[in-house]
KEMI-424275 format. One record per residue: y, z, x of N, C-alpha, C in turn. Coordinates in steps of 0.02 Angstrom, whole numbers, padded with zeros to 5 digits, always signed. Layout:
# KEMI-424275
YZXYZXYZX ...
END
This chain:
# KEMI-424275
+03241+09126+08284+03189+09088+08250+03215+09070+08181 +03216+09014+08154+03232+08990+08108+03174+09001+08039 +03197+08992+07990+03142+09004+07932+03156+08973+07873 +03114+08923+07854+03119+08888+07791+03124+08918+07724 +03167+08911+07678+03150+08944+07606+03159+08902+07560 +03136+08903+07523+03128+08858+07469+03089+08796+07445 +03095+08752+07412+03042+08683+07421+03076+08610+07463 +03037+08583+07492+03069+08508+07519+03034+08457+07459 +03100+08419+07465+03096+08359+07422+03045+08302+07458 +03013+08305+07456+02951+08262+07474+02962+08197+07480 +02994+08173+07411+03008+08083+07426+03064+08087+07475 +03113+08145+07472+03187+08125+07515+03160+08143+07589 +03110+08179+07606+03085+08180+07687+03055+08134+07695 +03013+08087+07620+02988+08010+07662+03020+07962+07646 +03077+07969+07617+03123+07908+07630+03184+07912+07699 +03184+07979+07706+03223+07973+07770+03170+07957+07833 +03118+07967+07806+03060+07960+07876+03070+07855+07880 +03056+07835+07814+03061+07773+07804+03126+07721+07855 +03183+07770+07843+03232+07752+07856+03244+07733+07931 +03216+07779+07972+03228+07783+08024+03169+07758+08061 +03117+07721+08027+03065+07684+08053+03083+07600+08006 +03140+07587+08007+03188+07531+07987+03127+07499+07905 +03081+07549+07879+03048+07512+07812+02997+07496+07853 +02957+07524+07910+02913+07483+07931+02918+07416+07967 +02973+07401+07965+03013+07322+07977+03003+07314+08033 +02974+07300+08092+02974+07276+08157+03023+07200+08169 +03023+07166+08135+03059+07111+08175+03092+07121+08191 +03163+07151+08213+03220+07154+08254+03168+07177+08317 +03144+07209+08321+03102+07238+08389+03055+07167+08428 +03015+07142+08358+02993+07087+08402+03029+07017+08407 +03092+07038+08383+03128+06972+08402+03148+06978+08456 +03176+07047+08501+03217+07072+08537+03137+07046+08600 +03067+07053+08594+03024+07044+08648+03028+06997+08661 +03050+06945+08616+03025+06833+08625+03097+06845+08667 +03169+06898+08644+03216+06869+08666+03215+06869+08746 +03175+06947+08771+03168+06936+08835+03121+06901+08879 +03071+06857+08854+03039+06821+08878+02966+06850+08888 +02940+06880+08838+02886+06927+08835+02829+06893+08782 +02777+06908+08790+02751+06885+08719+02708+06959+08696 +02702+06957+08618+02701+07015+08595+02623+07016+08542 +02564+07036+08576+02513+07048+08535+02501+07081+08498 +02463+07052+08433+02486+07113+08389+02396+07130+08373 +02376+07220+08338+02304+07206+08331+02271+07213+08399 +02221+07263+08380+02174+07293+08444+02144+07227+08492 +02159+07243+08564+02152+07175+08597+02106+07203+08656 +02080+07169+08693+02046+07186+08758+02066+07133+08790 +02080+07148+08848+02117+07093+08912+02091+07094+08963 +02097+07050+08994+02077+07043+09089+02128+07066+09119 +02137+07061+09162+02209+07106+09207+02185+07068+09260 +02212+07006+09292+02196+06986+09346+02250+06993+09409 +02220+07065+09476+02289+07045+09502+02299+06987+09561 +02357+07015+09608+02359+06984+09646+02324+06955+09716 +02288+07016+09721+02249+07016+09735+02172+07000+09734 +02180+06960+09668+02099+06930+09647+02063+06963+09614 +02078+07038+09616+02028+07074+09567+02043+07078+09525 +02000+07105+09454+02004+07083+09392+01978+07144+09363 +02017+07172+09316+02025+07232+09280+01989+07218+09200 +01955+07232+09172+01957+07238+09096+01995+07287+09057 +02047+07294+09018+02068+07348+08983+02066+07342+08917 +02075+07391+08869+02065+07372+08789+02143+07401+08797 +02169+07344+08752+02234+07354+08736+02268+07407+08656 +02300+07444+08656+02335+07452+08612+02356+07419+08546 +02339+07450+08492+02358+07387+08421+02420+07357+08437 +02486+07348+08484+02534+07306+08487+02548+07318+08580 +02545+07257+08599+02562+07251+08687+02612+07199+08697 +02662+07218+08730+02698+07150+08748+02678+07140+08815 +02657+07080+08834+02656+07052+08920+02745+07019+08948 +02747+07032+08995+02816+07004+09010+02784+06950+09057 +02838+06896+09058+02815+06838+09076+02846+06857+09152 +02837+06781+09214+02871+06790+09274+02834+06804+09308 +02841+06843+09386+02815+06842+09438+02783+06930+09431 +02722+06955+09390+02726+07017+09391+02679+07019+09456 +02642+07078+09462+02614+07118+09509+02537+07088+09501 +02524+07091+09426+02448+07049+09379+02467+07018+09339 +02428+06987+09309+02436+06940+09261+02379+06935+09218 +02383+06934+09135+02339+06938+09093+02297+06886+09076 +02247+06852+09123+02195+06803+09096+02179+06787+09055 +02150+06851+09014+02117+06824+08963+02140+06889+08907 +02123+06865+08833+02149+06887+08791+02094+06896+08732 +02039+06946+08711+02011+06923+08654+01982+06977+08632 
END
């Protein structure tokens, strides 16, 4: 078992936290979603889920969703 002694530098655990969450910076991530042909919502969403079958799902989405475009399984109707 390991055991801490002493004090942590507070700004240097949130600038390495910073660091490795690129500054908060998402664009390389959402550039990398348009690159695969996805589109990327941003902000609490509620969707339709329509599948292939004709039936139709409501879901509340996640503050960020990417849909991938193409031949999926469902497909997102509606968006609001």
């Amino acid at each position: 078992m390991m055991r801490c002694t002493g004090r942590l530098d507070t700004a240097q655990v949130f600038a390495r936290r910073d660091r490795f969450v690129t500054d908060w910076d998402d664009t390389g991530q959402a550039e990398w979603v348009k690159s695969i042909g996805a589109d990327l919502f941003r902000g609490p969403r509620r969707v339709v889920v329509t599948r292939d079958d004709g039936a139709r799902h409501r879901r509340r989405g996640p503050a960020q969703a990417a849909a991938a475009r193409g031949r999926p399984l469902s497909t997102v109707s509606e968006i609001y």
